[in-house]
LUMGUGU-101952 format. One record per residue: residue number from 1; residue in three letters; z, y, x of N, C-alpha, C, CB in turn. Coordinates in steps of 0.001 Angstrom, whole numbers, plus 500000, padded with zeros to 6 digits. Glycine has a CB too. Layout:
N
> seq,type,n.z,n.y,n.x,ca.z,ca.y,ca.x,c.z,c.y,c.x,cb.z,cb.y,cb.x
> NUM,ALA,Z,Y,X,Z,Y,X,Z,Y,X,Z,Y,X
...
This chain:
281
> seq,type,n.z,n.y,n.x,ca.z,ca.y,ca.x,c.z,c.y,c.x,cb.z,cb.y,cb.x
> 1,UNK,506856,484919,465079,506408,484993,466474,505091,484245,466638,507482,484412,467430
> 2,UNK,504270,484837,467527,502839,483885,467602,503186,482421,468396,501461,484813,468628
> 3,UNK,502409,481786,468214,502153,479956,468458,502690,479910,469721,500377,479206,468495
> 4,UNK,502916,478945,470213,503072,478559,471675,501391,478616,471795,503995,476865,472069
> 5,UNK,500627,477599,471299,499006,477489,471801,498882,478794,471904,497764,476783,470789
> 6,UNK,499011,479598,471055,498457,481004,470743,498613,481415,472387,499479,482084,469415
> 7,UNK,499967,481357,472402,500296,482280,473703,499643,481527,475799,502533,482315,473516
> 8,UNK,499687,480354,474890,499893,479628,476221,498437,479747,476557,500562,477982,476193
> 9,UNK,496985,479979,475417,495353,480503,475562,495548,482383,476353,494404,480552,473371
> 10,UNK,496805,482876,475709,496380,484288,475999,496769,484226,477462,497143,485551,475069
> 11,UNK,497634,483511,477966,498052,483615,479461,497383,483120,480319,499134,483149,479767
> 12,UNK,496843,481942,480043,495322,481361,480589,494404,482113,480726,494670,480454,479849
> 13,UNK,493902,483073,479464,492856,483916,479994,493318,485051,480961,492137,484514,478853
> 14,UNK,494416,485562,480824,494834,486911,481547,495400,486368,483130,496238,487824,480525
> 15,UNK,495541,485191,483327,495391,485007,484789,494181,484759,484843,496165,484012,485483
> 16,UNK,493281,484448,484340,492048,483690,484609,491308,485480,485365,491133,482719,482740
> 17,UNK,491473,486208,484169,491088,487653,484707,491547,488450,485894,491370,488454,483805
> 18,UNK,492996,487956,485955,493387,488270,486704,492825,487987,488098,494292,488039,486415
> 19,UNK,492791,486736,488579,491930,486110,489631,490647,486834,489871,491604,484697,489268
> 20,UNK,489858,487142,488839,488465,487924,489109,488593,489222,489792,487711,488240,487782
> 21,UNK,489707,489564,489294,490145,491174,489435,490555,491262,491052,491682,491662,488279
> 22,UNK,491286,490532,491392,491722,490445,492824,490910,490281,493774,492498,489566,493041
> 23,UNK,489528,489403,493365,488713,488887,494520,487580,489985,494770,488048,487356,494180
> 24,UNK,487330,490409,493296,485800,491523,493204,486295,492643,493265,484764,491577,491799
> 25,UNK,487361,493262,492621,487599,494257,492304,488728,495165,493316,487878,493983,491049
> 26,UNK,488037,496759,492811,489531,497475,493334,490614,497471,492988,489651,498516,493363
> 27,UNK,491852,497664,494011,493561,497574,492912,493503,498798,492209,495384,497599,493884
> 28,UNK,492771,499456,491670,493422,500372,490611,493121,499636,489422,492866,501927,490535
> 29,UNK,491792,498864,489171,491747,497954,488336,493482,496756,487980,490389,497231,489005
> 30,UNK,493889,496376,489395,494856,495686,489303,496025,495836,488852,494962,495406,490050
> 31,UNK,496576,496790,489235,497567,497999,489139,497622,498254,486765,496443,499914,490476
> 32,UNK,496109,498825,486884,495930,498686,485656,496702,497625,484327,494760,498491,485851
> 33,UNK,496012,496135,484620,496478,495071,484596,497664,494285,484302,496272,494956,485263
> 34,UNK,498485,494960,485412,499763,494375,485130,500735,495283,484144,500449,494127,486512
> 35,UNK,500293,496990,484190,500808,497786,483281,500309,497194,481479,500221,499364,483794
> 36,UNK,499299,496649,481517,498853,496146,480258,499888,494972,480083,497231,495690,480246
> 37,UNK,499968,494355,481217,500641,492845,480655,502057,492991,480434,500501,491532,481759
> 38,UNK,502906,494178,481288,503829,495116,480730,503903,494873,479682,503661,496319,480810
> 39,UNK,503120,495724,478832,503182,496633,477949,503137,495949,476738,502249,497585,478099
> 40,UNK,502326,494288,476558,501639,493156,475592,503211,492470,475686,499952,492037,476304
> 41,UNK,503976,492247,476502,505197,491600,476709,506000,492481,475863,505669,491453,478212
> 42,UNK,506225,493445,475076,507025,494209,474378,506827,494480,473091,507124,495176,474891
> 43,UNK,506180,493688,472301,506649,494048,471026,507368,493876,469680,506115,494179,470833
> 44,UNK,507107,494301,468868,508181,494075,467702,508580,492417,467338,507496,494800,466251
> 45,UNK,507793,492032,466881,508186,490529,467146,509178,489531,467963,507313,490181,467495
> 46,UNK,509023,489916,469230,509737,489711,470410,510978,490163,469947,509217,490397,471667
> 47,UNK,511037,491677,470205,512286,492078,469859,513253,491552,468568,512065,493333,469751
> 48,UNK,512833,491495,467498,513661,490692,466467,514253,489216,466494,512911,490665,465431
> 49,UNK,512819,488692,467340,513463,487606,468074,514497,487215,468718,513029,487402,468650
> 50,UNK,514636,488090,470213,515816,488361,470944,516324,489216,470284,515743,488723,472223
> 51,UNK,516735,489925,469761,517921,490526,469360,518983,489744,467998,517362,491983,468955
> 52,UNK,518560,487897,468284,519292,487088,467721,519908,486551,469015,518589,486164,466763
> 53,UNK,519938,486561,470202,520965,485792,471270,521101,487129,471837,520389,484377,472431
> 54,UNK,522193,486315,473049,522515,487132,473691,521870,487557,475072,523545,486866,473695
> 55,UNK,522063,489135,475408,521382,489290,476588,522330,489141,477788,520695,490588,476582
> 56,UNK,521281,488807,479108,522084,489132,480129,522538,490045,480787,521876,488786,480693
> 57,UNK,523965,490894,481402,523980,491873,481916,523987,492460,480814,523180,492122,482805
> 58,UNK,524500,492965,479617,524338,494024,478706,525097,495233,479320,524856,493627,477273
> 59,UNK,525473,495560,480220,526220,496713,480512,525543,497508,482260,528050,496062,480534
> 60,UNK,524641,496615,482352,523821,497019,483540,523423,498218,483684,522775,496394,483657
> 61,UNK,523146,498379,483224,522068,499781,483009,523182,501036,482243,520384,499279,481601
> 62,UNK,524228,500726,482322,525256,501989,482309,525904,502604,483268,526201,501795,481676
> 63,UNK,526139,501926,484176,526387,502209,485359,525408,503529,485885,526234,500905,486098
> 64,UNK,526178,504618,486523,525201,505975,486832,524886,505828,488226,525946,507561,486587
> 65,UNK,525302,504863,489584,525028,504388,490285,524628,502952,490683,525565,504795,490587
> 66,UNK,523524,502392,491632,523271,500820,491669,522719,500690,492517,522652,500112,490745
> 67,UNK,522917,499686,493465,522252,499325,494989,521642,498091,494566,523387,499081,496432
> 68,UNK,520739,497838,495917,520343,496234,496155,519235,496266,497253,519686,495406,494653
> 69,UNK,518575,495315,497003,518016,495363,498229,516529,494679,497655,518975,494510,499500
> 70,UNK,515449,495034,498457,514081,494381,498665,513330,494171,499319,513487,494553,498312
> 71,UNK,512025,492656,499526,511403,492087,500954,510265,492132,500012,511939,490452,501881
> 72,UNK,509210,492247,500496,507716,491974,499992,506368,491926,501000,507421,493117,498987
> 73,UNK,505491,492238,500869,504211,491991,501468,503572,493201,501212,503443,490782,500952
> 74,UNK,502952,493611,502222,501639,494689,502109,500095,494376,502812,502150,496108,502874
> 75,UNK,498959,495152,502233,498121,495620,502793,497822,496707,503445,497630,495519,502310
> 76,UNK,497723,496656,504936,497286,498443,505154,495485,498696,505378,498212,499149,506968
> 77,UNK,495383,500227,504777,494196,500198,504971,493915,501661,505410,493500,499662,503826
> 78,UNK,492293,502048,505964,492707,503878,505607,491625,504291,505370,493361,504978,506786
> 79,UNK,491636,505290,504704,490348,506069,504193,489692,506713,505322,490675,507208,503107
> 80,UNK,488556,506638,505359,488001,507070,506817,486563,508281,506280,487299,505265,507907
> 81,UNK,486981,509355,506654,485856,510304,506557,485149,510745,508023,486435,511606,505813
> 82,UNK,483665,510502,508102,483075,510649,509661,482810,512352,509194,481296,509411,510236
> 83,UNK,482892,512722,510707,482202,513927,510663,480749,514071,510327,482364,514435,511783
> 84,UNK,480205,515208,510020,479052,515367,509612,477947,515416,510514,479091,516300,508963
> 85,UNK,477068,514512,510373,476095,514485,510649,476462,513400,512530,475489,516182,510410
> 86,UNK,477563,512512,511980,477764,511547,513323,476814,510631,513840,478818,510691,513164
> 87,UNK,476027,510199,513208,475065,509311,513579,474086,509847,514937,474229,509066,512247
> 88,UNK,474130,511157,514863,473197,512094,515989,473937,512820,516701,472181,513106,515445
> 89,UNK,475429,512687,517095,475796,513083,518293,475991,512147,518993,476714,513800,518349
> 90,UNK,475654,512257,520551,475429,511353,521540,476776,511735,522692,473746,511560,522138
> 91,UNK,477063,510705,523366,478838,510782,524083,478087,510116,525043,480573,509879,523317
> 92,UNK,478794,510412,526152,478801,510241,527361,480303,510207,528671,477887,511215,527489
> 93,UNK,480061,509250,529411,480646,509511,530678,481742,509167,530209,480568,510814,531366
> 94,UNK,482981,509572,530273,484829,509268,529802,484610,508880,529060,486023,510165,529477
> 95,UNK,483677,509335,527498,483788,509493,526172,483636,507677,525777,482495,510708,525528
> 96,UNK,482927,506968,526785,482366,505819,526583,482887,504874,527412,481098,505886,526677
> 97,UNK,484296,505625,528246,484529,504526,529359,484478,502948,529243,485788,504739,529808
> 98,UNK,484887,502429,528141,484527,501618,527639,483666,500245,527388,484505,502100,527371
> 99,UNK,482811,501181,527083,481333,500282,526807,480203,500501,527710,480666,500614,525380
> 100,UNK,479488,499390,527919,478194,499139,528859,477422,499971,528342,477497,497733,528933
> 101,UNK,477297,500974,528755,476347,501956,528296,476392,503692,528962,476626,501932,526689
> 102,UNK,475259,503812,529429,475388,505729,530137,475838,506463,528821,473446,506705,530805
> 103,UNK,474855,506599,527834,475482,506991,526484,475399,506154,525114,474912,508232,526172
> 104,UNK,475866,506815,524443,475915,505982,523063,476278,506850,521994,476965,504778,523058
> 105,UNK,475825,506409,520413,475573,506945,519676,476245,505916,518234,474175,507304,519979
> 106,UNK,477378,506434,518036,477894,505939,516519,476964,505442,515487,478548,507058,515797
> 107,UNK,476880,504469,514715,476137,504611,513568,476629,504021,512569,474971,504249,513671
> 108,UNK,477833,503355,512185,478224,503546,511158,479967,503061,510879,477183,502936,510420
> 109,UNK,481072,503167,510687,482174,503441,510490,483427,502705,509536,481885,504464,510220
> 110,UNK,483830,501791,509337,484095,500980,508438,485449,500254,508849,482939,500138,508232
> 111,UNK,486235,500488,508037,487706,499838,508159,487679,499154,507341,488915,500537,508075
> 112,UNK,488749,498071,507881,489223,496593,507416,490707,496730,507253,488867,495322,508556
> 113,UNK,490927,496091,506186,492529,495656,506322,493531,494692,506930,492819,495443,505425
> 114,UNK,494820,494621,507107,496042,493468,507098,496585,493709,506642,496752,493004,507876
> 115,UNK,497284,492350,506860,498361,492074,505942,500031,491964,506752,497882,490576,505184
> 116,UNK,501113,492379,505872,502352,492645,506697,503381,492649,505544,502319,494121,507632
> 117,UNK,504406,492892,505839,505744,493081,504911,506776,494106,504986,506508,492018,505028
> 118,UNK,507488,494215,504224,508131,494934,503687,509425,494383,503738,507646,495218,502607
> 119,UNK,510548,495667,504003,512198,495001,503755,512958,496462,503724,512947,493752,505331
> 120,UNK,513901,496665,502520,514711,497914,502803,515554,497618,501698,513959,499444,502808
> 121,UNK,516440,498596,501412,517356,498951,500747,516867,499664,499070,518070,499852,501759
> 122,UNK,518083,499589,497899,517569,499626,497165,518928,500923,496759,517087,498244,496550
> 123,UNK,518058,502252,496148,519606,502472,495764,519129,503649,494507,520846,503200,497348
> 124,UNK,519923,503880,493884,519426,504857,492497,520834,505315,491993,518465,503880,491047
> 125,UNK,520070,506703,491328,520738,507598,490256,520406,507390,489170,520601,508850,490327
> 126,UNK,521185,507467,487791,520418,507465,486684,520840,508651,485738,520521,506127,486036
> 127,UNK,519353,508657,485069,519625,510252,484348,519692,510145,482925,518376,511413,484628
> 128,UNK,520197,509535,482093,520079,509431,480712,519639,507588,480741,518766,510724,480013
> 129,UNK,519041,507559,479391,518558,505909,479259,517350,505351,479903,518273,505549,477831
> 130,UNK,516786,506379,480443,515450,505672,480300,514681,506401,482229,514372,506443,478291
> 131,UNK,515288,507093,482610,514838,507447,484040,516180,507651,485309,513949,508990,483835
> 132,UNK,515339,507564,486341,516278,507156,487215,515256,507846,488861,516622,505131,486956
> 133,UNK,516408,508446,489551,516259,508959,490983,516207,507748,491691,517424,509922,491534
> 134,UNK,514960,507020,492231,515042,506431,493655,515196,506229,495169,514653,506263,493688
> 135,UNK,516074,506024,495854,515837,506357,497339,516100,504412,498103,517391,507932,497987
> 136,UNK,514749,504145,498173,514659,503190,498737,513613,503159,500134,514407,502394,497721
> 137,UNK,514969,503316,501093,514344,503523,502826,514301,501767,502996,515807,504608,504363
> 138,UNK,513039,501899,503830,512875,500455,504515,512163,500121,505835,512190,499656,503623
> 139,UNK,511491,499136,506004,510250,499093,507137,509465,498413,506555,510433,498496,508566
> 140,UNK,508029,499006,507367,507001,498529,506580,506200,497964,508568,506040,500120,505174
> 141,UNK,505671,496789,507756,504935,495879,509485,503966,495849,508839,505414,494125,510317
> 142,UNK,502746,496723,509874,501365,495798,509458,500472,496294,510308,500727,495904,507883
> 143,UNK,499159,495263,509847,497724,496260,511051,496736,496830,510066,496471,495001,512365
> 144,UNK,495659,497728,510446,494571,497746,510619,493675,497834,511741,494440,498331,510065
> 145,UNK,492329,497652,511107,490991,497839,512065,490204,498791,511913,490109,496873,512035
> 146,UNK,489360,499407,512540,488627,500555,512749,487104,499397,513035,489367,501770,514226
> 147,UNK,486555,499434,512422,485085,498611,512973,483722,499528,513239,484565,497438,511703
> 148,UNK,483532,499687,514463,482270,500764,514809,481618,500365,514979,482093,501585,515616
> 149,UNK,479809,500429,514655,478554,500066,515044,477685,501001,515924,477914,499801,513920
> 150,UNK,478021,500506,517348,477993,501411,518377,476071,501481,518957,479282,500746,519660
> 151,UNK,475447,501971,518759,474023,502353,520067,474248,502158,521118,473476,503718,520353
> 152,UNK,474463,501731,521937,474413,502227,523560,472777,502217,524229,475471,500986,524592
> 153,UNK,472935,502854,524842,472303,503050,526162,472498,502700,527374,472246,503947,526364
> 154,UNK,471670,502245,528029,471905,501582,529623,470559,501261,530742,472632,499975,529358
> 155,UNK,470615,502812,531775,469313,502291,532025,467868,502652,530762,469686,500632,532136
> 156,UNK,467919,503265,530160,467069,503420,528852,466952,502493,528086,465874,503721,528993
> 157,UNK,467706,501489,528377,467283,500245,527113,468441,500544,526090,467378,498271,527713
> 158,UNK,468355,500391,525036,469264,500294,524092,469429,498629,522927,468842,501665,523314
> 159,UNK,470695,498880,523152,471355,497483,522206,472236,497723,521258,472159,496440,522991
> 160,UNK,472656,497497,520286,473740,497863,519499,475082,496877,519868,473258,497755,517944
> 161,UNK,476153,497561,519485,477378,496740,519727,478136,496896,518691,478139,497036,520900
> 162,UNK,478704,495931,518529,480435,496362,517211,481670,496254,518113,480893,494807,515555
> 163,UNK,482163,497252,517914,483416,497464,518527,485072,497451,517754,483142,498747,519079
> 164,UNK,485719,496784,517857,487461,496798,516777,487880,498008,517516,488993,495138,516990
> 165,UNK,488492,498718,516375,489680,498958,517305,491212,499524,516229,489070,500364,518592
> 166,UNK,492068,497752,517117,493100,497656,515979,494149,498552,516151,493703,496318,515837
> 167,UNK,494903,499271,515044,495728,499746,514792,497120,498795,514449,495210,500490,513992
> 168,UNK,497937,498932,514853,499261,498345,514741,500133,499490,514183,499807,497766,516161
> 169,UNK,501050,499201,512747,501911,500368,512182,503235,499818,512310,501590,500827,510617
> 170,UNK,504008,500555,512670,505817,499903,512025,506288,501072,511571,507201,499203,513316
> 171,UNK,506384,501123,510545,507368,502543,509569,508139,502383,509536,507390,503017,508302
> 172,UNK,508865,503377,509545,510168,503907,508451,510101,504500,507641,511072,504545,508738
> 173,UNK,510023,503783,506606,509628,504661,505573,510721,504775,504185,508172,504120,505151
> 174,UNK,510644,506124,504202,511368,506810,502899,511479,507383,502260,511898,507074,502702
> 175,UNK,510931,506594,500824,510498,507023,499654,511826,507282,498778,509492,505999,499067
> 176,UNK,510951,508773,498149,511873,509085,496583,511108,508741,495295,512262,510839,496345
> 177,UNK,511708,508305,494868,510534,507624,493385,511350,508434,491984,510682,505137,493070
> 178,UNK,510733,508398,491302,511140,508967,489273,510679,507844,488545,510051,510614,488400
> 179,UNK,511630,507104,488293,511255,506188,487539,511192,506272,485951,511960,505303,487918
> 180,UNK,510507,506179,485218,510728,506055,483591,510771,504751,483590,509593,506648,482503
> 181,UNK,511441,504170,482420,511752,502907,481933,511401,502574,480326,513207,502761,482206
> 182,UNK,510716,501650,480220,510854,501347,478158,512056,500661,478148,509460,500101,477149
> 183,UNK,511694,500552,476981,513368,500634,475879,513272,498776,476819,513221,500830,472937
> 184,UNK,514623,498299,477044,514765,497239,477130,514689,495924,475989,515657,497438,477639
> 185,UNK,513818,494762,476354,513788,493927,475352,514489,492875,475616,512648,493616,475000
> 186,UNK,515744,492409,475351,516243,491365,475818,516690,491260,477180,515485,490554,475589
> 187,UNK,516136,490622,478024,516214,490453,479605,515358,491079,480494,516057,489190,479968
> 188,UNK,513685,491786,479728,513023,491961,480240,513121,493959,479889,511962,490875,479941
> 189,UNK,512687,494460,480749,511867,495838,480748,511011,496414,481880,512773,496851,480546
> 190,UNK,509967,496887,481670,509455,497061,482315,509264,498902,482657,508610,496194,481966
> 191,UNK,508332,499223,483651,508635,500610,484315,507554,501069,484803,509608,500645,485383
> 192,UNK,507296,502405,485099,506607,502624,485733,507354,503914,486844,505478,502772,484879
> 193,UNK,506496,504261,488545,507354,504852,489151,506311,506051,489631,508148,503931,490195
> 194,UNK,506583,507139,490461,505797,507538,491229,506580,508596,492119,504660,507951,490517
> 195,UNK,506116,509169,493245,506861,510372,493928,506759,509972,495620,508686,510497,493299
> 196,UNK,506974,511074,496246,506305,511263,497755,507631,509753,498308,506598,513567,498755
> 197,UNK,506656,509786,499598,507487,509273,500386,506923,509623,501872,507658,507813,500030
> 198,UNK,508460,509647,503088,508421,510118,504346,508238,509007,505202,509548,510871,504672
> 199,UNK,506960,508660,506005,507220,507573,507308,506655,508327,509076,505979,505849,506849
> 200,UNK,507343,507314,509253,507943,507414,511315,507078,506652,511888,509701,506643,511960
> 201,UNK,506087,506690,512001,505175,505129,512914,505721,505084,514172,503242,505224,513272
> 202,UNK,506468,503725,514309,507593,503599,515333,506850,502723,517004,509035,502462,514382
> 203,UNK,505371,502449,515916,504360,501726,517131,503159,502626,517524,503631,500210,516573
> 204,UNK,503484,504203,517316,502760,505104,517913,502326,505256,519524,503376,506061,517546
> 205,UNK,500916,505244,519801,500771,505296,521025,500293,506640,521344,499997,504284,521449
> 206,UNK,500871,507680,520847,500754,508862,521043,500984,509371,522346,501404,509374,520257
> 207,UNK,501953,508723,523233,502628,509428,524131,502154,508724,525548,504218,509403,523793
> 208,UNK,501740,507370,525133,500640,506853,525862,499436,506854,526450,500489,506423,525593
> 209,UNK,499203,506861,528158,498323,507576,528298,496474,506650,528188,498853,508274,529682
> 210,UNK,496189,507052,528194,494541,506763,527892,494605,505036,529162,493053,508740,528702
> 211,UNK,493337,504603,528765,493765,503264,529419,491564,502710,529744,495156,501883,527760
> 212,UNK,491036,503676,530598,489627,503716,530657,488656,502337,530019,489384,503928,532190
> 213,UNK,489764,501129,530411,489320,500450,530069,489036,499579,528816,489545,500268,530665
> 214,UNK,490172,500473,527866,490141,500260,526883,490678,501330,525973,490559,499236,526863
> 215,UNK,489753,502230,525510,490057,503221,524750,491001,502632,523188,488557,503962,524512
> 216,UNK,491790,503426,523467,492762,503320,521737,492998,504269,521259,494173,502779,521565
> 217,UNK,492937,503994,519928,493167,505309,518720,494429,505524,518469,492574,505086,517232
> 218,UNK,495134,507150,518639,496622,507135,518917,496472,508083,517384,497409,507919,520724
> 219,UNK,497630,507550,516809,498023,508138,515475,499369,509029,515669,498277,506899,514354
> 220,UNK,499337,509623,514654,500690,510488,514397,502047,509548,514017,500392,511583,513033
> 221,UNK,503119,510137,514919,504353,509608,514476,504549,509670,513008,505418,510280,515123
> 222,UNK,504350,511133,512486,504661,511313,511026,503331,511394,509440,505460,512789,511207
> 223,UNK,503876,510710,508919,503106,511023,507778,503464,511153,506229,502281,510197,507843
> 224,UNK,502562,511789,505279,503543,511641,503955,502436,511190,503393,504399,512976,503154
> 225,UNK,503150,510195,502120,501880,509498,501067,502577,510029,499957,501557,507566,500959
> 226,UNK,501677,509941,498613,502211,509915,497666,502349,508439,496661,501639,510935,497213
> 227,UNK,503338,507882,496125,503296,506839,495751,503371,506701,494328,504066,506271,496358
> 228,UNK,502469,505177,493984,502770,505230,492484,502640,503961,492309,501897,506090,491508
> 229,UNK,503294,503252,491095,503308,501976,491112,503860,501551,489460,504249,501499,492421
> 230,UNK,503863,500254,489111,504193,499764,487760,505386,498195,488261,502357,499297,486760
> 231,UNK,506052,497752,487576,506416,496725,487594,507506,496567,486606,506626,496448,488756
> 232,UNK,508642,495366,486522,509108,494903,485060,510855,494547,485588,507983,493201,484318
> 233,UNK,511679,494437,485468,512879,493957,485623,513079,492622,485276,513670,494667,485021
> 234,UNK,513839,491832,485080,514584,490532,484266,515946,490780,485135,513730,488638,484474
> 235,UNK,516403,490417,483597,517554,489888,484022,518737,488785,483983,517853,490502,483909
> 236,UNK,519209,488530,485249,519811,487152,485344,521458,487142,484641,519827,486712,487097
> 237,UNK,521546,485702,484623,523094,485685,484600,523903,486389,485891,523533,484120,484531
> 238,UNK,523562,486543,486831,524282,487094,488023,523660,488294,488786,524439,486005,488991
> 239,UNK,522397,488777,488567,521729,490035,489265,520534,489737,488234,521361,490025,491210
> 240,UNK,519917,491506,488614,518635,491586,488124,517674,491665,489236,518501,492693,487230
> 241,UNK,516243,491194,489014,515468,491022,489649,514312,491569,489468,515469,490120,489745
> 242,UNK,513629,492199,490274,512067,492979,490346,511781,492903,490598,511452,493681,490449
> 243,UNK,510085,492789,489707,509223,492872,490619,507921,493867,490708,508913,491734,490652
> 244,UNK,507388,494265,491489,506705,495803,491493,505492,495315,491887,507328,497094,492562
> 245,UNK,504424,496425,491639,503325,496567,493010,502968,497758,493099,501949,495776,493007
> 246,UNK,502324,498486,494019,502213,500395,494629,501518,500160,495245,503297,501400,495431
> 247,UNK,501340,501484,495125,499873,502242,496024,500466,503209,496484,498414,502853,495195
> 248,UNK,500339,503527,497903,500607,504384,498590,499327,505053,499261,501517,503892,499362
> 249,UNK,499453,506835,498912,498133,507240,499539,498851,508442,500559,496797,507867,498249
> 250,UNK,498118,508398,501719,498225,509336,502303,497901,510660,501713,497687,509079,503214
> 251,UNK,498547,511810,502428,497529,513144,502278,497839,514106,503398,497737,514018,500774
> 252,UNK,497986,513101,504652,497448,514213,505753,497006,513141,506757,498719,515456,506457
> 253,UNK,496050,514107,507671,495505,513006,508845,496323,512793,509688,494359,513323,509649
> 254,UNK,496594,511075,509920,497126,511241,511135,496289,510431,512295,498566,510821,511029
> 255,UNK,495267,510736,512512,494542,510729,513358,495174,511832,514751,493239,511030,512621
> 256,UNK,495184,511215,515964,495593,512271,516879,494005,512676,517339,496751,511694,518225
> 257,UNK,493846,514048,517586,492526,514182,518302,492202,513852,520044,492225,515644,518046
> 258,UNK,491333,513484,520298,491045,512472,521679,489559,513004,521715,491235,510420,521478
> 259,UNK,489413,512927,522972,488030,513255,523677,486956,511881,523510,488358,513608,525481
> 260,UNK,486991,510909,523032,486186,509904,522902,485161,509350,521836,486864,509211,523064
> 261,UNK,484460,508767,521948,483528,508597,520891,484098,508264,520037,482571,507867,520990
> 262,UNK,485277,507136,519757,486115,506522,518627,486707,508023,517221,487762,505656,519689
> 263,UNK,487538,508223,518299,488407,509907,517432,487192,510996,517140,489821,511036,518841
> 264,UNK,486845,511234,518465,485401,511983,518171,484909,512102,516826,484280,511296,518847
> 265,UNK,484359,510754,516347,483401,510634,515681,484136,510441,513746,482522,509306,516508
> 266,UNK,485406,510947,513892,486248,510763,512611,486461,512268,512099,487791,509936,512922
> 267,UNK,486882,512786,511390,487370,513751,510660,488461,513426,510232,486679,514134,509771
> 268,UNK,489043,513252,509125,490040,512841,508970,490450,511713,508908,490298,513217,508357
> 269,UNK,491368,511310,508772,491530,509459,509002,493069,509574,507857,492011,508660,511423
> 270,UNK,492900,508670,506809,494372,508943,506333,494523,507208,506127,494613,510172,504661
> 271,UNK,495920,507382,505660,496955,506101,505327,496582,505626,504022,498628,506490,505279
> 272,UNK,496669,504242,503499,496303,503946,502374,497196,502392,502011,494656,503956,502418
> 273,UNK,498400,502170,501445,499066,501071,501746,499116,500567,500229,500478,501317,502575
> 274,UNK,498740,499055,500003,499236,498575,498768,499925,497514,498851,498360,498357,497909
> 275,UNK,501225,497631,498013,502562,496939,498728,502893,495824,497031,504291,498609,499317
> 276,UNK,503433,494710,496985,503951,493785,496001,505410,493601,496802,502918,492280,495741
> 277,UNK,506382,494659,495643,507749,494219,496601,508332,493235,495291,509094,495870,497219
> 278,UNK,509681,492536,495795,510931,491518,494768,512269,492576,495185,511305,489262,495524
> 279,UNK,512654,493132,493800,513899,493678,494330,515108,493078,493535,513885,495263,494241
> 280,UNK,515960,493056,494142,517652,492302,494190,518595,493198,493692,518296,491905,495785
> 281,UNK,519279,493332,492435,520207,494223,492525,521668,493922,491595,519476,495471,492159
């Protein structure tokens, strides 16, 4: 087996990277990452190793049914496509009730993220050794922002403005996942997942009527993402424990359409969620 130093330099550097990766970088880089550190946690060595004690749970994973449960943290974010050529259409009157200004003119479009959590149920089929049917329904809490760099007009003078405008989500969301699994090493195995999932935005202001004084962006009750994600098992003397991270992408707009410069000035608007859940089972 390699050194303790040996190992205890390689883990030093791979958080050290890790840290870079989180602050500069995109999560597909991240995502990446942890499937590597997966994957470096499994080999032959190891295994000859442990397969001198004993494991925990050796009969876990025979079972053709298994529940549990999981809480975690998310980011929401959304992909934002402007219509073409937005910078040069000009809104007026309702469109602007809003803002100090006769008209005004979009100029540039930019979402921000939050942060929120996660809690649902854990439950699976299994199909042979190594894959498994997921149906883990839960709720998902979180915000985003819409950040606009508005022109106005007033009187012929013009000023620019930045305008929020926050989105609040509460899902229900329920995902089916296909999980593959590697061969188990001891206590540890790790996985990778992917497959649609169905959510309810339960803080939809769809049905809500317009509010002059403060225009809001009303989203769709329903949406579907497709999900994909990596993470590893252990297991305890008394339960096994997980831990994951996913990407959830939309692929339909749920932008509601609205007469105002905000909706106006979007095309499609989709969902974009990256979630770190702990699951219990």
């Amino acid at each position: 087996m390699p050194s303790y130093v040996e190992k205890a330099a390689t883990i030093k550097h791979l958080f050290s990277r890790l840290s870079k990766i989180m602050k500069y970088s995109n999560y597909k880089y991240f995502l990446l990452l942890i499937a590597l550190l997966a994957c470096m946690g499994v080999n032959k060595t190891d295994a000859q190793y442990y397969s001198k004690t004993m494991p925990n749970l050796p009969n876990f994973d025979k079972a053709r049914y298994n529940f549990g449960f999981y809480i975690g943290g998310n980011q929401m974010l959304f992909t934002v496509k402007p219509v073409q050529n937005y910078q040069y259409i000009t809104y007026h009157g309702r469109q602007i009730s809003d803002l100090p200004a006769d008209s005004a003119r979009i100029l540039g479009i930019n979402g921000s993220s939050g942060l929120g959590f996660n809690v649902g149920l854990v439950s699976l089929l299994r199909f042979g050794q190594y894959f498994e049917l997921r149906f883990v329904p839960g709720l998902q809490f979180g915000e985003r922002n819409l950040k606009y760099s508005v022109l106005c007009y007033l009187n012929g003078v013009a000023s620019e403005e930045t305008v929020y405008k926050k989105v609040v989500s509460s899902y229900i969301n329920v995902p089916f996942h296909l999980r593959y699994k590697a061969v188990r090493i001891h206590n540890f195995r790790p996985y990778i997942f992917m497959g649609p999932a169905f959510k309810w935005d339960l803080s939809s202001l769809r049905k809500q009527d317009d509010n002059v004084q403060n225009i809001r962006l009303k989203m769709s009750k329903g949406d579907v993402t497709f999900d994909v994600g990596v993470g590893f098992d252990i297991y305890t003397n008394w339960f096994k424990f997980g831990f994951q991270i996913e990407m959830s992408y939309g692929i339909q707009n749920i932008l509601v359409k609205q007469n105002n410069i905000y909706a106006s000035s979007i095309e499609p608007l989709y969902s974009k969620i990256f979630q770190i859940n702990f699951t219990f089972e």
